[in-house]
Each structure stands twice: as C-alpha cells, then as structure tokens.
N, C-alpha and C positions, 0 to 999 in steps of 0.2 A: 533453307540451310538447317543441316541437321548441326543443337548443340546437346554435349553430352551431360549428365552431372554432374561430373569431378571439372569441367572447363565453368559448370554455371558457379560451381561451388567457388573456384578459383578467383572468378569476376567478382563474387558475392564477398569474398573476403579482403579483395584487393581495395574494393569501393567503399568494405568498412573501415579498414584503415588507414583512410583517406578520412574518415569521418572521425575517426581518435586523434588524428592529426590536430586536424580543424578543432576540435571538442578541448583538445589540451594549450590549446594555445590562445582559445579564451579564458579560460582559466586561468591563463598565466599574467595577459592582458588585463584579467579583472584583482589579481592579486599584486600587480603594478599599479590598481587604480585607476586604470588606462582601458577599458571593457567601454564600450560605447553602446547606448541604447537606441534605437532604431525609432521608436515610438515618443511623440510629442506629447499624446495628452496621456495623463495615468489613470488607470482603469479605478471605477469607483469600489469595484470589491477585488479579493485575489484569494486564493488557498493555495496550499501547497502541501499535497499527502505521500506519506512513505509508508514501503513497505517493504516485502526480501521473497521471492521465488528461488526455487531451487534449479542447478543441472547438473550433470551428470558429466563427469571430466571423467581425463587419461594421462598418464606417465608423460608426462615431456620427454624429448629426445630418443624415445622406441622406435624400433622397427614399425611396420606396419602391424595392426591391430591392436587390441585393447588389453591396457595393463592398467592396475594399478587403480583400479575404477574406484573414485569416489561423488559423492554427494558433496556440490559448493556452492554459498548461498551470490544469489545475483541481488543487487539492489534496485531499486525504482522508484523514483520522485516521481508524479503528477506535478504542472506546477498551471493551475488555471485563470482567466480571468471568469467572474461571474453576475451573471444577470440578477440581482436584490435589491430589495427594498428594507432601510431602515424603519422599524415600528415603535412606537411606543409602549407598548401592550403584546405581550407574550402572542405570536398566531397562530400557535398551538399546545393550549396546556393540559392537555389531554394526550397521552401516548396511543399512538397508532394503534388501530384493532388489530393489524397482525400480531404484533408486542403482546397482545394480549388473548389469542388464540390456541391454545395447549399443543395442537398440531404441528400447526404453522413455527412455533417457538421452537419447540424440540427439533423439528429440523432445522432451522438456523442455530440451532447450537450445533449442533453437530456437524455441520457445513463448516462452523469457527473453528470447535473446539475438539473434534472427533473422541469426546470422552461417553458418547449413547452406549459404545460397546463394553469399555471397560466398567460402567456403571451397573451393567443388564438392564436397560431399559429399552425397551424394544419403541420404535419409530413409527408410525404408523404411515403410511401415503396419505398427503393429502389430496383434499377432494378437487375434482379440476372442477373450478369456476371461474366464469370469465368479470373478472374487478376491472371495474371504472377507475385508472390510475386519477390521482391529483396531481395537480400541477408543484411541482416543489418547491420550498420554499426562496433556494437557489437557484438556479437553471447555468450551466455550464454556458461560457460561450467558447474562449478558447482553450484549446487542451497541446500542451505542449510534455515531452518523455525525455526525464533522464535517468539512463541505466547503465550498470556496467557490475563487474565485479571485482575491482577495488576495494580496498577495505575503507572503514569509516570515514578516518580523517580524510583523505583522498575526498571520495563519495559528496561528504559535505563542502566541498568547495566545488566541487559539481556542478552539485543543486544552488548553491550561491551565486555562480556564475550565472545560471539558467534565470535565477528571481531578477539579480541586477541587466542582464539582459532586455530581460522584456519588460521591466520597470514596475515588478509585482511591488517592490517596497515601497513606491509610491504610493498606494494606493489606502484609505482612508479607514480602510474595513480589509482586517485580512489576518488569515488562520490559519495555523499547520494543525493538521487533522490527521492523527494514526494512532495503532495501538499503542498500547504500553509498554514495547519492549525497550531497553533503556538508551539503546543505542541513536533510536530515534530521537528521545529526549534530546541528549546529548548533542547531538548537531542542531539539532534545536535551539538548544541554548547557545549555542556559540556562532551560528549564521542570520537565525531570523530572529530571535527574540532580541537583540541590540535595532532592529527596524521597524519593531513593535509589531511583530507578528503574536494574534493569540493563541497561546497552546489549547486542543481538543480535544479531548481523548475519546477514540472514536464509539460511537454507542452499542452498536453490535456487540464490539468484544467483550465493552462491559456487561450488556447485559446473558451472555451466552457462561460468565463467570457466578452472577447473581443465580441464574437457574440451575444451574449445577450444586454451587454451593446450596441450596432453599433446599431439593430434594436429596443431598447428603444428612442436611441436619433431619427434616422432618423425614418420617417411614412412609406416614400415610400421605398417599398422594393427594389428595384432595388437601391436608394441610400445609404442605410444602406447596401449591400451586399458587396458596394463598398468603402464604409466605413470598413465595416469588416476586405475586402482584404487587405486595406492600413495600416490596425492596424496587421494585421497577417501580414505580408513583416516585417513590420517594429520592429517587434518581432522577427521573425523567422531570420532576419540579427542581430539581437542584438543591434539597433538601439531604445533604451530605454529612451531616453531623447527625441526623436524625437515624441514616444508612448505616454511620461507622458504628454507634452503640448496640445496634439492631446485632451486626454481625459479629462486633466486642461479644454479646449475648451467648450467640450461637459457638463459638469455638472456645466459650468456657464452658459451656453444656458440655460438649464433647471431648473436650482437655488438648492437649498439644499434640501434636504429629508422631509418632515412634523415630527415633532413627532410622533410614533407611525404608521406612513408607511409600509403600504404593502411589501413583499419584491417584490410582481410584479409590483410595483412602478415605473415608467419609471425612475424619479429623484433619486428612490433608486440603482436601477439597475446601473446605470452611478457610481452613487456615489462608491457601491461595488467592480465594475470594476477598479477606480479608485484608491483605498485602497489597492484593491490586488497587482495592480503595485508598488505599493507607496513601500507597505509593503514587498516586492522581486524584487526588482529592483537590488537588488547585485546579484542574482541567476537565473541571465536571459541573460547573456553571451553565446547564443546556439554557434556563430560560434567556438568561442574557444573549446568548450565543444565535440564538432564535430571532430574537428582537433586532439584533444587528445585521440579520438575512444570511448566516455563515454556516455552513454545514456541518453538521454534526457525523457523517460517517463517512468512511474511507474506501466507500463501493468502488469511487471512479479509479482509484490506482490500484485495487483488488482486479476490476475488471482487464484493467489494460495488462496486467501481468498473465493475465488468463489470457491473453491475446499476444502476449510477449511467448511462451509456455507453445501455441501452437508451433513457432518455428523452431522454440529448441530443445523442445522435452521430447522424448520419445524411447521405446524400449531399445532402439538401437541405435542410439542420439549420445556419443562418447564425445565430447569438445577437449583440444587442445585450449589453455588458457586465452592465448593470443586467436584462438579461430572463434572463440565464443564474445573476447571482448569486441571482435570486429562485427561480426553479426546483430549483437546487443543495440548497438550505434545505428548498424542499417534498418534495423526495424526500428526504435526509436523514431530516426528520421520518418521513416514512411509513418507511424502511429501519430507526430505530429501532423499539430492541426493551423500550422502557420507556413504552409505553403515549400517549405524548406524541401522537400525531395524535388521537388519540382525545379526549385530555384536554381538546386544544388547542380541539372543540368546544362543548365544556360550559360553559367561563368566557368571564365578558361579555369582548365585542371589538369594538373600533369598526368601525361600517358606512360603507361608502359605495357608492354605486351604481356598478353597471359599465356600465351601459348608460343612454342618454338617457333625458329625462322623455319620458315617453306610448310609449317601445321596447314593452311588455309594458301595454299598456290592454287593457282589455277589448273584443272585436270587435263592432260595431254588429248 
C-alpha cells in the first residue's frame, strides 16, 4: 500500500491531538489534586531541566502557502530519574580538563553563546583525539519529554503534572537544572521549589559568560585566559563572593555600558557577565550539588531538543500553530523513555477517518 505525505502528515497530526487531549486533561486532574501516580516506590534522585528551541510558523486561516512567517519559541522540560550516590567529600574538586583547554573552551562558548564572531576571535578546529569518557557522576535512568508551545504559565503546569505523575517529588535528592533565563526561574519557583526541588544553574552557560567577559576585559590573550581560569576555579569550587568582586573589579576597570551598546561591547560583555552572577549566585553551589550526586548541566534537554529540531526545523518547515502543537506531543511521546508510545497502542482510542469515504475501496 502506497501512502502519500499529506495522508502520513494527516494521521501524524490527528494522533497528536489525541496526545494534547490526553496531556490536558492531566493537567486538569493534577490541578483538581486528582492526577494519580502509577509508581509505588520513589526514585532515590530526580532532575528536571528546561530549556526553549525555536520553529518557524504561518498566518492562521490563509490560503494555501506561506504567509506571515515568523520565528516562535517551543518549550521543553526533561524530567528524569537518576542513578547517584550521596558523598561526603566533594568527587570532583578539580574542573574538567576540557574546562580548561583553550580550544576545546572557545568552541563551547560559541556552541552556547555564538559571540566568537562578533568578538573577532577566530576558532580554531580541534584536534581529533580519541578521550577515554568517565563515568558521570549521575547517570540517567529514565527520561521522560514535555513540550509544546504554550506560553509560561500554561508550560509550568505542564511540567508539574509530568513531576507529580511520575512521583519526581518524592524523591530525597532532586534538582531543576537550566540557564538563567528568567522564565525558567520563574516556574521554578512556583512548581518545584514548594517540593523542595534544588535550583542549578546550569555550568556551560556560566562558564561560556566567564570566558567571554575574561577576554573583553583583558587584550592580551594569555592574560584573559588566566583570568578566565581563576574565574572558572573560583566557580567550579563555589567560591561565589570571591567570583562577584573579581568581576565588581573588571566592569569598574572599563566603566558602564553606553546606551544603546553593542552586545560585543567589551563594557557590555563584562557588564552581562556580571548580572548573570548577580542574578544566580544562590544556584551556583557546585560543590554541594556534587556531593549530593545531582547534575550540574542541562546537556540532556539541550540534546533532546536537538532531537525534537530534526522533525520540525527545516528551511521549508512553515507550522500552523495547532499542527506544530500536535507534532510536539507525538514526538515527545515517542522521545519518552517510559514505554508510553507503545502503551498508547494497546488501549481502546477513538477512531476517526483521515481520508474520504470510498479514498481506500477496493479496485474494480
């Protein structure tokens, strides 16, 4: 049986919105109080990371083709259980040698922070060698996905539904891990921190902020590198007051921002570096965070958005709101790691046709 695109696209969107169905009506359940958890025992660690990818919409209510095209942000919760061990004793008080590799750094900043170009600092390739990973200090076990494009308040009942679901706030040891944008915070404060979830701030972004700002203040490379290292130590032990006066230093060196500044502003650049600390200096406790086995970066919902990104980014990839939120949920499902697409086969579900009467008769 030959099926076409526009019939696969049809099924694909019909199936999602059977999954916003399902997704909103937990929601509604757990905001009655009435949301029921599936699992008896609660897991000994949990995370829960956010973040925001982008797609690319069109005009509601047009004709056919593309009007009106903008850029709108999608949200995405990770919400995991994880394999750690509580320590007494920091298990790593030393920062990773990539952290501290001049190559390797510069392209992770520019990976975060895409500011190599507006600075002129040219990138170099690194060298391909084959690294002996370590075992981390966390290890995932389950990985469950919520997404959609809802705006915040929405979003965060979401993601609260998803934690009370699978009984993440039970759990003894557990941490919302993501940047600084403030939005994050925000549902933060209002979902998980009443369940004593600990705020992270993920390490990447900070330190891809610390590098930037080091080589705005310093000229000379070799002493901005070393400025770098001493603002990354000083981070990476949780030596945070040590950090802020360090950077107080540097954006009086250079004085305030102009109105209207470049963000590759060197006075800018200091300044932002500055604000970021200012503004997560409570969620910058790595050693303790270590100790407790809870992860420090926000790769795993980085990653699945990059994996979210294959089905719906693309140069000729225009979404209707409602086709994109349906899609979001279908891959969600399938990106979970609790069996759920699977399940979702097995139990009765209302039919309806995707294609006209007599589309699929049999041929004379």
């Amino acid at each position: 049986m030959s099926i076409s695109a526009t019939h696969l696209q049809r099924l694909s969107e019909r199936i999602g919105q059977e999954w916003v169905q399902a997704r909103d009506q937990e929601v509604e359940a757990f905001r009655q109080d009435q949301l029921a958890c599936p699992y008896a025992a609660a897991p000994k660690a949990a995370a829960v990371m956010l973040d925001g990818g982008r797609v690319q919409t069109r005009a509601e209510g047009e004709s056919r083709g593309v009007k009106d095209a903008a850029w709108r942000e999608t949200k995405v919760a990770c919400c995991l259980t994880l394999f750690s061990q509580e320590q007494a004793k920091d298990p790593q008080p030393e920062p990773p040698s990539k952290f501290l590799d001049p190559t390797r750094v510069a392209r992770l900043t520019a990976e975060v922070k895409r500011r190599h170009v507006a600075l002129g600092r040219a990138v170099p390739a690194p060298a391909k060698k084959r690294r002996r990973r370590k075992r981390p200090a966390s290890k995932k076990r389950v990985r469950t996905v919520v997404a959609s494009m809802a705006d915040s308040e929405t979003f965060g009942w979401q993601v609260a539904a998803e934690v009370k679901r699978r009984g993440l706030e039970r759990a003894r040891r557990k941490a919302c891990v993501c940047d600084g944008q403030q939005y994050n915070w925000t549902l933060f404060d209002m979902h998980l921190l009443p369940w004593g979830f600990i705020g992270i701030l993920d390490f990447v972004h900070l330190l891809a902020y610390l590098h930037d700002g080091a080589h705005a203040w310093k000229k000379d490379r070799g002493q901005a590198w070393r400025q770098y290292t001493q603002w990354l130590r000083w981070a990476w032990s949780g030596q945070v007051n040590a950090l802020l006066a360090s950077l107080r230093r540097a954006a009086s060196a250079l004085g305030p921002p102009r109105a209207g500044a470049l963000p590759s502003d060197p006075r800018q650049v200091v300044a932002d570096a500055l604000r970021y600390v200012q503004n997560n200096r409570t969620r910058m406790d790595y050693p303790r965070y270590r100790r407790l086995g809870l992860p420090t970066s926000s790769a795993p919902v980085e990653s699945t958005i990059k994996q979210i990104n294959r089905r719906l980014k693309g140069t000729e990839k225009f979404w209707l709101k409602g086709g994109a939120e349906a899609i979001l949920q279908l891959r969600s499902a399938y990106l979970s790691e609790d069996d759920r697409a699977a399940a979702y086969w097995s139990r009765p579900r209302p039919y309806a046709r995707a294609v006209g009467t007599g589309r699929l008769a049999i041929a004379a």
